[in-house]
Every structure is written in C-alpha cells, then in structure tokens.
C-alpha positions in Angstrom: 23.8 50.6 -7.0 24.1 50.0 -3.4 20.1 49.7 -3.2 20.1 46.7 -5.7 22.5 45.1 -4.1 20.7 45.6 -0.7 17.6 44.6 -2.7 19.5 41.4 -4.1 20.6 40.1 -0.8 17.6 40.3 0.6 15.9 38.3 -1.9 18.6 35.6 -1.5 18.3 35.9 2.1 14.2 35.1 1.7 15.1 32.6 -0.6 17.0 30.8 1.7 14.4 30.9 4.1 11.4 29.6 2.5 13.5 26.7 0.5 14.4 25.8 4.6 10.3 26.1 5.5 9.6 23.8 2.1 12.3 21.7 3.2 11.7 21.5 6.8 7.4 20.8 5.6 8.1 18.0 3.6 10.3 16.3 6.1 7.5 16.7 8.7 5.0 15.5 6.1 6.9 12.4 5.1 7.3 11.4 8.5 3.7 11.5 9.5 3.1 9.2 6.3 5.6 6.9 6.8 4.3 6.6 10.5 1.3 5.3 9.3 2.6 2.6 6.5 3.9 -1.0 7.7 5.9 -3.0 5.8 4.4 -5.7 3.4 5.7 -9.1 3.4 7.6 -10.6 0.8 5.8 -13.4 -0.8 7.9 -16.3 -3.1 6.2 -18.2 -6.1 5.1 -21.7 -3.6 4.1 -19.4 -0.8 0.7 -20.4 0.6 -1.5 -17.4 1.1 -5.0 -16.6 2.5 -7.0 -14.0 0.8 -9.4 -11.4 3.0 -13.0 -11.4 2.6 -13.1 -7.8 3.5 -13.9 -6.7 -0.1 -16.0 -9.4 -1.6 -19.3 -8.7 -2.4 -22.1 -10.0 -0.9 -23.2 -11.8 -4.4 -19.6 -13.4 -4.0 -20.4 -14.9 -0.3 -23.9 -16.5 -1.6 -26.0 -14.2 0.4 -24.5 -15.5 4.2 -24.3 -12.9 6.8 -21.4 -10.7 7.3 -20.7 -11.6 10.8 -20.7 -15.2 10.3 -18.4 -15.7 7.4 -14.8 -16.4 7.8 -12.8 -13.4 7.5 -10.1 -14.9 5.1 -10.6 -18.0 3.2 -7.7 -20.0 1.6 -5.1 -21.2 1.5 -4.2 -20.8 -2.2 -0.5 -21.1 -3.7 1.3 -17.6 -4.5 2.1 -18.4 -8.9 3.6 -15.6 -10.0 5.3 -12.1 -8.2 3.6 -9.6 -10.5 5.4 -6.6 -8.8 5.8 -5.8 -4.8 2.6 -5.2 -4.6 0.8 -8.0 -6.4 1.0 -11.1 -6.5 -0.5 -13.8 -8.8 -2.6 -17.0 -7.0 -3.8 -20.5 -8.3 -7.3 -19.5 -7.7 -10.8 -22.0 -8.3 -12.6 -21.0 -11.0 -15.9 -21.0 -9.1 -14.6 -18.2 -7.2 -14.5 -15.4 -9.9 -12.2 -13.1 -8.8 -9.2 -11.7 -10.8 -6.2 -14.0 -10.2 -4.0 -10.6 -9.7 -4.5 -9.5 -5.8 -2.9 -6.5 -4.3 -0.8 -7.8 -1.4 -2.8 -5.8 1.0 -5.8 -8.3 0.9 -3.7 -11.9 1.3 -2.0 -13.1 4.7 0.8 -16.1 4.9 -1.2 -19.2 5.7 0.5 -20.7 8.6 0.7 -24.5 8.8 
C-alpha cells in the first residue's frame, strides 16, 4: 500500500514537471515566432494600394529585365476586404492576375 502511493506521487510529481517543460517550450517557441512577424496594415475599401512585382512572372513583365523593372507598380483602389489578409483590388484586365491579393504583396500608395 505504501509503495503505490509512493509510486503515485511520484508519477504526479513527473507530471508536473514535464507539463512545466511543455509549457515553458512553447512559450519559448511562440516568442521566437512572434519576434519574426510584423504587423500588417489595415487597409479600408477606397484605400489606394501598390502591388509588388516580386512574384510576377517573367511572361507577366513582357520579357524586361529583372533589375530594371519597377519593384511595385500601381496604384490601384482596395474594392473589397476579403478577410485580414486579403484584400480585393480594381485591377486592369490586361494585367491577368487574380483580383484577390494576400496583403503581404500590396503597400499603401502614398500621395
């Protein structure tokens, strides 16, 4: 009798102890990811933005070299809030891209 109970406390006693490591590990891992994120800005339906070229293809940028096109082109007006991360622009149709763009890939366009 006295050996299970001996046996049950220290179980609960390890117990303790690695829920505090888990605990203690995910605070520390939470902490070095948030370190790296920045916050987005909030965009409003009117907003003029500027979209990144970063991710176009080179089809998209008529053949031009890379180091001499503009680095964002625009500025376009924000239509619709999809969710906090998208957005939904008044976009030309000869540029042929999806009118839905993550808000990673858009800047404000200050006037």
């Amino acid at each position: 009798m006295k050996k299970q109970r001996n046996l049950q406390e220290r179980m609960k006693k390890r117990h303790k102890e690695a829920r505090a490591a888990l605990v203690k590990s995910q605070e520390e891992i939470k902490r070095q990811a948030d370190r790296s994120k920045k916050e987005t800005e909030e965009y409003r339906v009117g907003d003029k933005v500027l979209i990144s070229m970063k991710d176009f293809s080179m089809e998209l940028m008529k053949k031009a070299m890379k180091k001499l096109t503009e680095k964002f082109i625009g500025p376009y007006v924000v239509k619709k809030i999809v969710s906090e991360n998208t957005v939904e622009l008044e976009l030309p149709v000869l540029l042929r891209i999806h009118l839905v763009v993550n808000v990673r890939r858009i800047v404000k366009y200050r006037e």
